[in-house]
C-alpha positions in Angstrom: -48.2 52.9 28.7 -48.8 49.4 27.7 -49.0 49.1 24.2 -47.5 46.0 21.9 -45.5 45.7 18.8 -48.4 44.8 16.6 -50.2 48.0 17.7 -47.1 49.7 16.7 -46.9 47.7 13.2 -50.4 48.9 12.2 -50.1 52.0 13.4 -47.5 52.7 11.3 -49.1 51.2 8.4 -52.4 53.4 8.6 -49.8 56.5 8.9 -47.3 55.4 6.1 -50.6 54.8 4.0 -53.0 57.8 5.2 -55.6 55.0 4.8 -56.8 52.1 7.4 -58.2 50.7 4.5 -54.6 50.7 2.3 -53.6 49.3 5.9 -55.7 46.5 6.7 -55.0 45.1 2.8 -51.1 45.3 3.3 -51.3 43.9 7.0 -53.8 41.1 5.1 -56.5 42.2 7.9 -59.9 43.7 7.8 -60.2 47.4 8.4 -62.5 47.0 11.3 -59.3 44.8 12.8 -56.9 47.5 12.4 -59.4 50.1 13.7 -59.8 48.3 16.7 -55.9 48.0 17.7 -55.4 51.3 16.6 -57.9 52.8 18.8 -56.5 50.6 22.3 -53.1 52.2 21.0 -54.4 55.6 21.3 -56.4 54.8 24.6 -52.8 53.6 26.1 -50.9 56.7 24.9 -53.9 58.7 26.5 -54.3 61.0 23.1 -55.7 61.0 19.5 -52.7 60.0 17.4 -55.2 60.8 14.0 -58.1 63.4 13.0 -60.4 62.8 10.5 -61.8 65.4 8.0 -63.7 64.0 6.4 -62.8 60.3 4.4 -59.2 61.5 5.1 -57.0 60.9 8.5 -54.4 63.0 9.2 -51.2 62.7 12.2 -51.9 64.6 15.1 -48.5 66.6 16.9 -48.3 62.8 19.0 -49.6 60.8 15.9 -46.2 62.3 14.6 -44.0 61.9 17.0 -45.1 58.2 17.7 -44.9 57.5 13.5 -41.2 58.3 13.8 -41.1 56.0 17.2 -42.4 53.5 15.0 -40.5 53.3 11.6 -37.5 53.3 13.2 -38.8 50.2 15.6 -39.7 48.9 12.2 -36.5 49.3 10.9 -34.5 47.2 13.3 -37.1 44.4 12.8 -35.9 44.6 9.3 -32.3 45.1 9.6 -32.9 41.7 11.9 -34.8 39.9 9.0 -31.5 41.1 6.8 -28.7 39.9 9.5 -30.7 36.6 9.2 -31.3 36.4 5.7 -27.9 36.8 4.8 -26.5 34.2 7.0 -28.9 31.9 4.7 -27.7 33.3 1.6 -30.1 34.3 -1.2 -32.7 31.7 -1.4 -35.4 33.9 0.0 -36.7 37.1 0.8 -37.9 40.7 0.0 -37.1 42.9 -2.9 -38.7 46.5 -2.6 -38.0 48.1 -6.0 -39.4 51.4 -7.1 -38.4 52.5 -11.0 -39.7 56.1 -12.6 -42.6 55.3 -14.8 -40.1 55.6 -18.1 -38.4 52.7 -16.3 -41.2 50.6 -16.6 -40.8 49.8 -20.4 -38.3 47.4 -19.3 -37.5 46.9 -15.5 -40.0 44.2 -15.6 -37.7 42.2 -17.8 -35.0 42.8 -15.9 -36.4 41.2 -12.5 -38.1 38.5 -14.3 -34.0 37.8 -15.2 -33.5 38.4 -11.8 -35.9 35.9 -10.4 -35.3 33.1 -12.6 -31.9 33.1 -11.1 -33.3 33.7 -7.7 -36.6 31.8 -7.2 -37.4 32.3 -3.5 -37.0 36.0 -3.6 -40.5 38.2 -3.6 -40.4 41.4 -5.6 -42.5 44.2 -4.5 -42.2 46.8 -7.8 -44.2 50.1 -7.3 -43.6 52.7 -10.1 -43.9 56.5 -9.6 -43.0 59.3 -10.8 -39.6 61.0 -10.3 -40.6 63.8 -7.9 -42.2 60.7 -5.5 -39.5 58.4 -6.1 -36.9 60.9 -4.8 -39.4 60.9 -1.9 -39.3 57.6 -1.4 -35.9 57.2 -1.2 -35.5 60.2 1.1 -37.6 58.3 3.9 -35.4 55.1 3.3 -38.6 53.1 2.1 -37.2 51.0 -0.6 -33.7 48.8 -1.2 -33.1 50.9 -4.1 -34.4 52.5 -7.3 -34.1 52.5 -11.2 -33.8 55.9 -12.7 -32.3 58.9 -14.1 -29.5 60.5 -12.6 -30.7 62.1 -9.2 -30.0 65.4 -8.1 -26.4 66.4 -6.5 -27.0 67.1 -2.8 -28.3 64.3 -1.8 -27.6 61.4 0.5 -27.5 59.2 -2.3 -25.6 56.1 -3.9 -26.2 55.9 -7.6 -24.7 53.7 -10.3 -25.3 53.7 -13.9 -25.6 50.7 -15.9 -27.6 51.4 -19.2 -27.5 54.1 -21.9 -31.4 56.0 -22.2 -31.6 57.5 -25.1 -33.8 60.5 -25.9 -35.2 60.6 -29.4 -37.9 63.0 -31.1 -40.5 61.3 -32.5 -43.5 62.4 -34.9 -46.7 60.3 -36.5 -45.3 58.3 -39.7 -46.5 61.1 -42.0 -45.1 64.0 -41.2 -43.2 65.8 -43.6 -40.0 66.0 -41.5 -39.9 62.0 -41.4 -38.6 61.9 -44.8 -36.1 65.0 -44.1 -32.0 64.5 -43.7 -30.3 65.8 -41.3 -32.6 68.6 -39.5 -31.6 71.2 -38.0 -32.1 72.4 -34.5 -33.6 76.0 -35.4 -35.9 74.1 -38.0 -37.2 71.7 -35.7 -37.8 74.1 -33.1 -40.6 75.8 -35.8 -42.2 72.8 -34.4 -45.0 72.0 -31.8 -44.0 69.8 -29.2 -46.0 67.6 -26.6 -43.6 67.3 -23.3 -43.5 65.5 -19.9 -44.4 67.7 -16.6 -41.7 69.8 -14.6 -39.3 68.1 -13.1 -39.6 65.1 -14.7 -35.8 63.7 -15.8 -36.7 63.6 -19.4 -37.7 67.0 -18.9 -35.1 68.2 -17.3 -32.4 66.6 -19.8 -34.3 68.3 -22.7 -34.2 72.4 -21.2 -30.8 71.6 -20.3 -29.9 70.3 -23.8 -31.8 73.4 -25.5 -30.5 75.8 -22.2 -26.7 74.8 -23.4 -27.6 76.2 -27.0 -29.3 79.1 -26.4 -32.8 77.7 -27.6 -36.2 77.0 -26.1 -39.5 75.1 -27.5 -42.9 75.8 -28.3 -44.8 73.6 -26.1 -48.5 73.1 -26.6 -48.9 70.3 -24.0 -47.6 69.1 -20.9 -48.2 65.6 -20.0 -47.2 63.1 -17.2 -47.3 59.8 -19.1 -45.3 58.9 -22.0 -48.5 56.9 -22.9 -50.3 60.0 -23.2 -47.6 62.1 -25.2 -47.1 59.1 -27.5 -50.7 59.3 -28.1 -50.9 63.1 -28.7 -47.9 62.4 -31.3 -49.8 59.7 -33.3 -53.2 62.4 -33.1 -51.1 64.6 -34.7 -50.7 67.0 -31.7 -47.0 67.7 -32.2 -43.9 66.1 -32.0 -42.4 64.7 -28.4 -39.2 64.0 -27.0 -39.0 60.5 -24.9 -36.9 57.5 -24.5 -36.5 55.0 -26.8 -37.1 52.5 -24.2 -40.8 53.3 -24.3 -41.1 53.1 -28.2 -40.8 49.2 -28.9 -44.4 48.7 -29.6 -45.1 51.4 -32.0 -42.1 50.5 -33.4 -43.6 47.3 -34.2 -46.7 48.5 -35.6 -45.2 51.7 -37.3 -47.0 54.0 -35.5 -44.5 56.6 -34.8 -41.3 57.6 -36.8 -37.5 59.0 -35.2 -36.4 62.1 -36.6 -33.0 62.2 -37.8 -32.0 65.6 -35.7 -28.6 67.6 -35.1 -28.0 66.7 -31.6 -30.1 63.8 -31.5 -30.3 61.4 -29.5 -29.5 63.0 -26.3 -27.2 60.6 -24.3 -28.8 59.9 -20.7 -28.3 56.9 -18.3 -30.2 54.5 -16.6 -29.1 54.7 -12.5 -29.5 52.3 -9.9 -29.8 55.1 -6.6 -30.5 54.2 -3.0 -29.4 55.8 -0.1 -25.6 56.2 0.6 -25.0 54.2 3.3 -27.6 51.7 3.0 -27.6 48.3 4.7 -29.0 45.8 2.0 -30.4 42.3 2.5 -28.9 39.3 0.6 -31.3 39.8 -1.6 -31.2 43.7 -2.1 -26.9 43.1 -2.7 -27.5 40.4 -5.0 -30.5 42.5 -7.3 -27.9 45.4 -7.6 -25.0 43.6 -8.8 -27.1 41.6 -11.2 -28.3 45.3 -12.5 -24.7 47.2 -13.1 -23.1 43.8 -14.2 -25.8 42.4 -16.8 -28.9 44.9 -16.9 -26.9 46.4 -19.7 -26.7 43.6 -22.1 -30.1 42.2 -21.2 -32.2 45.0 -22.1 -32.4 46.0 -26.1 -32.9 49.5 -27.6 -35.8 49.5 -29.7 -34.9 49.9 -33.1 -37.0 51.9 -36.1 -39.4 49.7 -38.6 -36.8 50.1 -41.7 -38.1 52.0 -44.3 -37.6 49.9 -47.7 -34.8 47.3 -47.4 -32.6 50.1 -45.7 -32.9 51.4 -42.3 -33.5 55.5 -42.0 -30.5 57.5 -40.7 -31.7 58.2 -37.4 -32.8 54.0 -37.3 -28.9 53.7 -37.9 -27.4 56.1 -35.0 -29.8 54.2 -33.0 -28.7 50.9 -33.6 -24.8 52.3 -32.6 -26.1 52.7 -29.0 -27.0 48.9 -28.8 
């Protein structure tokens, strides 16, 4: 066989990707380019290493085999780029960060912190959901990740370094805004909009109710906080999220915190990657920025106050900051 390393490279970017197309944009090529090396790799292996169905590709038995061949060639060329890297110290490099799509409400702030510090690093930020996330850390792809806690069991490092909040919120004029202190059974007479299964807000809220003996009436499942927040304001029902994904309708007033028994429920933010891991300059320096100033950077929304004082529930918030 006489294949080269740039066969390999694209090869393993059409099968990370399931796309040429995804391909030839990350490799900054034209499809028709990666096609073409692609196919003279399969001619020099002597057998398909893709079939198409279809507008989608998918590994053959070889295709598979030479996929793992490949990341883990891959691999070494980036454990190189590290060694290197880190004899300069952190004035450049790569940062592949993937957050859960709660963490987005404020996980751009934190590396726009992180870059001022650290101008020649390049920050690749893809957010997903949990299940994918978990995923992605299972096939090594990132440096690291911002979420919940992961599950026990796995092969992971994870560090928490924030307080996440989960808070029930309703539209402005529901009659349980202006309540005191409600109580759980009362509440649960409720409707309630929810994220999917196996989501971490998810999870943390049937635990929570599991621990009491109580479940929820739940009229909708959704896999966006956008979209529950939405629902909420409609008048759908009344959801459960984190408070970091509340500062603009704070702002405006469009959504209110109930003042619940229970409530908030006390979650962390993590910072998880794979026990074990060998991080770049770059990578090491991102993580201790996280655990030793993420905390103090990022704010907890508060309430809008309601008159010239701020609403129970506003105040047990504003004890978390």
């Amino acid at each position: 066989m006489n294949f080269t390393l740039r066969q390999l490279q694209l090869f393993e970017a059409v099968a990370r990707n399931a796309s040429f197309t995804r391909a030839a944009e990350e490799m900054h090529l034209t499809q028709p380019a990666v096609s073409t090396q692609v196919k003279q790799l399969e001619e020099d292996v002597g057998t398909p290493l893709f079939e198409h169905m279809g507008r989608k590709i998918f590994l053959t038995e070889a295709g598979r085999e030479m996929y793992e061949f490949s990341r883990n060639i891959a691999q070494k060329f980036t454990d190189i780029g590290m060694v290197l890297d880190e004899m300069k110290g952190v004035k450049r490099g790569m940062l592949n960060i993937s957050v859960t799509s709660t963490a987005k409400y404020f996980a751009p702030y934190l590396l726009a912190a992180f870059c001022r510090q650290h101008t020649g690093i390049t920050v690749n930020l893809d957010v997903t959901n949990r299940e994918t996330l978990l995923r992605q850390l299972a096939d090594n792809t990132p440096d690291m990740a911002i979420m919940g806690k992961p599950p026990d069991g796995l092969d992971l490092k994870a560090d928490s370094f924030m307080s996440n909040p989960l808070v029930v919120i309703a539209p402005p004029d529901h009659p349980l805004v202006k309540a005191g202190r409600i109580a759980l059974d009362r509440l649960l007479q409720e409707r309630f909009i929810v994220r999917e299964q196996g989501s971490g807000t998810r999870n943390a809220i049937e635990r929570f109710l599991q621990h009491r003996g109580l479940t929820m009436t739940t009229t909708m499942e959704m896999s966006r906080n956008e979209a529950i927040k939405h629902a909420v304001m409609a008048g759908l029902g009344l959801g459960i999220v984190s408070i970091h994904t509340l500062e603009m309708e704070f702002a405006l007033g469009r959504l209110a915190v109930l003042n619940v028994e229970g409530f908030p429920i006390l979650k962390d933010w993590y910072v998880v990657h794979r026990t074990g891991k060998r991080f770049s300059a770059a990578a090491e320096a991102f993580k201790a920025f996280v655990l030793n100033e993420g905390g103090n950077l990022i704010q907890i929304p508060q309430p809008r106050a309601a008159g010239r004082s701020r609403t129970k529930a506003g105040r047990q918030i504003a004890r978390l900051s």
